[in-house]
N, C-alpha and C positions, 0 to 999 in steps of 0.2 A: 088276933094276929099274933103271931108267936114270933114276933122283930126281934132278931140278935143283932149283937156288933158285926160279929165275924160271915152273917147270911148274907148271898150276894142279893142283889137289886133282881127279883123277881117280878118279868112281865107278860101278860097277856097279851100276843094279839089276835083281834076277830075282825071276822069278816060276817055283815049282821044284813040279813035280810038276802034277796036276789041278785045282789053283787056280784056279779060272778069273774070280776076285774082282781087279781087278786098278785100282781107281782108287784107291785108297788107294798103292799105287805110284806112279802117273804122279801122287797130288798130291804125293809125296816126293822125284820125279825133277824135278821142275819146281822146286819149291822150290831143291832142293842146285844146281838152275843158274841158280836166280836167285840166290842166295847164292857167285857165281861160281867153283862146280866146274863140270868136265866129268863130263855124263853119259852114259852109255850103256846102254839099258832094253832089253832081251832079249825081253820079250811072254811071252806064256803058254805053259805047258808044255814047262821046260827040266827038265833032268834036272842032277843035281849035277856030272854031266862036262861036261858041256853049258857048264854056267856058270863053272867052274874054269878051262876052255878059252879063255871068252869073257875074261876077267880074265886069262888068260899074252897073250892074242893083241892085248890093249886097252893094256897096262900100269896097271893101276889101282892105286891105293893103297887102297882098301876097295869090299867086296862087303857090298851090302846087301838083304838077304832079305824080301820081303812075304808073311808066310806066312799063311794064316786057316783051312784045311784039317784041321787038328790032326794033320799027321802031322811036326811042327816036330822030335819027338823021333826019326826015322826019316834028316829032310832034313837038318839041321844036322852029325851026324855024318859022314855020309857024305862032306858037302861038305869037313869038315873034314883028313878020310881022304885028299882026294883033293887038298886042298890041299899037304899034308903030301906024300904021291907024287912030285908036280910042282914042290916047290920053292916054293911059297911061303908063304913063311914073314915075307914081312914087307909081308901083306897082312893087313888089319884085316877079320873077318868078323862083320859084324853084322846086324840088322834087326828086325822088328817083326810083330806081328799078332796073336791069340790064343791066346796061351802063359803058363799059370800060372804062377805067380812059383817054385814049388818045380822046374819045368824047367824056369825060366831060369836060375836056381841050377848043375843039375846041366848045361844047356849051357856056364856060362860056366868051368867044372869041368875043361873039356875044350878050353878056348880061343877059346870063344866070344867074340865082345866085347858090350857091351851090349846088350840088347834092349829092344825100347820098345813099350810097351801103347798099344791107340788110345786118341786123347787126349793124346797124349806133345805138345807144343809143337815145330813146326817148330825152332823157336831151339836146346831142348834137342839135337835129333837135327844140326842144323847144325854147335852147339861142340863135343859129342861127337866128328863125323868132323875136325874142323880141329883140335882139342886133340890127339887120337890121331893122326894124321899128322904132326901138328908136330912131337910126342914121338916118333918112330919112322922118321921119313924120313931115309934117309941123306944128307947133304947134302955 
């Protein structure tokens, strides 16, 4: 990762698998650039390589997941898997959608970072990615 002082807060977000739900994203990706990150939104029906891919070839500092499909406990790992393959490891993988609290539990288990239930306040999910990059960008 090539982290400067001066590089804005760099995010991904995907939409993974047959989700085809997918404004609850674009109002998350709008948001995180009007709160002056760079985004970059994949569209529908990526696959977990698909997006690990997009995140080495983008340089991001966090990936963020809109999942509603309830296959969160299938997509998360995998992504994680494949994070962990490809070296990064000091990419923040998070996101949101409808995931019961007892698997967001066992996702964050396994290096998840936070996930956020609709409802969640843009604010919250804002400080969340800018707190966690401050804390962890090599500077």
């Amino acid at each position: 990762m090539s982290n400067t002082l001066n590089r804005p807060i760099r995010v991904l977000v995907a939409k993974v698998g047959l989700d085809g739900h997918d404004r609850g994203a674009k109002v998350i990706a709008t948001s995180l650039r009007d709160a002056g990150m760079e985004v970059i939104y994949t569209g529908l029906r990526q696959t977990p390589e698909m997006v690990v891919n997009t995140a080495l070839q983008e340089d991001v500092d966090a990936i963020g997941v809109s999942i509603l499909s309830g296959a969160h406990m299938t997509v998360f790992p995998k992504i994680v898997d494949v994070m962990k393959q490809k070296g990064l490891n000091e990419v923040l993988l998070t996101g949101g959608g409808i995931i019961p609290e007892a698997d967001m539990k066992k996702l964050k288990e396994i290096g998840v970072g936070e996930l956020f239930a609709p409802g969640t306040t843009m604010v919250t999910i804002v400080d969340y990615i800018k707190n966690w990059v401050a804390e962890h960008r090599n500077f």
